[in-house]
C-alpha positions in Angstrom: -18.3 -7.1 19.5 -17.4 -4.3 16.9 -19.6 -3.1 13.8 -18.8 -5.8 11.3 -18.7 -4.6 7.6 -20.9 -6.3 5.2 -19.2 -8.6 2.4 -20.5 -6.6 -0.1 -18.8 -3.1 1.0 -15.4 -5.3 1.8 -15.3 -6.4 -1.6 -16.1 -2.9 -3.4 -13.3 -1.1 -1.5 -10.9 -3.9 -1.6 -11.3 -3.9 -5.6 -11.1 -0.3 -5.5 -7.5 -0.1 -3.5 -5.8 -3.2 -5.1 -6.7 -2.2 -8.5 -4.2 0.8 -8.0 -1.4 -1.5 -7.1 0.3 -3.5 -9.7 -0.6 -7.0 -8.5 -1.2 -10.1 -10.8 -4.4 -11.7 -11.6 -3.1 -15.3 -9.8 -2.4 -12.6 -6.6 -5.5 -11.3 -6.5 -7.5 -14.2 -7.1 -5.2 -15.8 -4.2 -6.5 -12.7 -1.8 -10.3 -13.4 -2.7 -9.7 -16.8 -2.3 -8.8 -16.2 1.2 -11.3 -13.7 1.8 -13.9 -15.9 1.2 -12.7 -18.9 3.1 -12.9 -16.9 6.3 -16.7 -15.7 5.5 -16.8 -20.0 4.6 -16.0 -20.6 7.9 -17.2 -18.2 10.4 -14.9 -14.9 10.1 -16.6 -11.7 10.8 -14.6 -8.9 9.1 -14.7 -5.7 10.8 -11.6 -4.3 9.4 -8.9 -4.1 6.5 -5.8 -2.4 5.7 -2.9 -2.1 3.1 0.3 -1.6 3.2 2.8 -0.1 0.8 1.5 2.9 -1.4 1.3 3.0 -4.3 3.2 -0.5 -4.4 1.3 -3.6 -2.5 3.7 -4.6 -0.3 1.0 -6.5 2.8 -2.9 -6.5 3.3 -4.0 -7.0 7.0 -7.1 -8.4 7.6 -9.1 -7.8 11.1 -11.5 -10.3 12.1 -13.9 -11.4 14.8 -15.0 -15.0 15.3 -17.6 -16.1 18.0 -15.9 -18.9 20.4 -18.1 -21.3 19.6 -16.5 -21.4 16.1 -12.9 -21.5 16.9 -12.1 -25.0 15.6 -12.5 -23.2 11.9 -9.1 -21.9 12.7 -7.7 -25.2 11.9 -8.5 -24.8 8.3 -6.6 -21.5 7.8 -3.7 -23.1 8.6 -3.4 -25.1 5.5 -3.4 -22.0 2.9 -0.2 -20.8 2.6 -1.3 -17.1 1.7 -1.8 -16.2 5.1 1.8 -15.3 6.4 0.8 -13.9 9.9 -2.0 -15.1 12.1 -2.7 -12.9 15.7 -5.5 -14.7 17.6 -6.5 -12.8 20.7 -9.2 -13.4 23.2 -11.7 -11.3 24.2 -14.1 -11.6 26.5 -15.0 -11.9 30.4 -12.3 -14.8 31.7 -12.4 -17.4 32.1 -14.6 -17.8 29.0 -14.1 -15.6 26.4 -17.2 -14.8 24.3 -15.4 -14.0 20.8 -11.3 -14.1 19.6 -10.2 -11.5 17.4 -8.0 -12.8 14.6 -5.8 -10.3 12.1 -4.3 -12.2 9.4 -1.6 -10.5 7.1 -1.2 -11.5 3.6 2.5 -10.1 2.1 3.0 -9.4 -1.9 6.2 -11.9 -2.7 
């Protein structure tokens, strides 16, 4: 598995980059809403990107989860911020040991 960042480095540079764009408050809270229901439920972050300088336009996050928690996947489904969802496996087959799992959030 890849060097995961730590939550607290994720959120200092993720502050620091949207607060250059001109988001709303209800779209940021959405993003750190999300952000934290993938720590909630078993999301490693190892990655992040943005899209669309100096405008926000998408945010891509890159995420490894350990196979033993893939039925958190379900509840992603329900939030409707999350307008792209990748899952692929990684691993030795037939049993993969972790999925990684990029989820894209878009400014509409």
């Amino acid at each position: 598995m890849e060097k995961k960042l730590p939550h607290s480095e994720i959120e200092k540079n993720l502050i620091q980059q949207l607060s250059k764009g001109n988001l709303t408050k209800m779209h940021l809270r959405g993003i750190s809403k999300s952000i934290a229901a993938l720590h909630r439920t078993g999301f490693q972050v190892i990655d992040w990107s943005i899209f669309g300088k100096p405008a926000f336009e998408k945010f891509v996050i890159d995420t490894q989860l350990p196979f033993d928690k893939v039925s958190s996947v379900q509840e992603l489904f329900v939030q409707d911020i999350f307008k792209e969802i990748f899952i692929f496996r990684k691993g030795v087959p037939p049993m993969p040991n972790f999925y990684n799992v990029q989820f894209t959030i878009e400014n509409v």
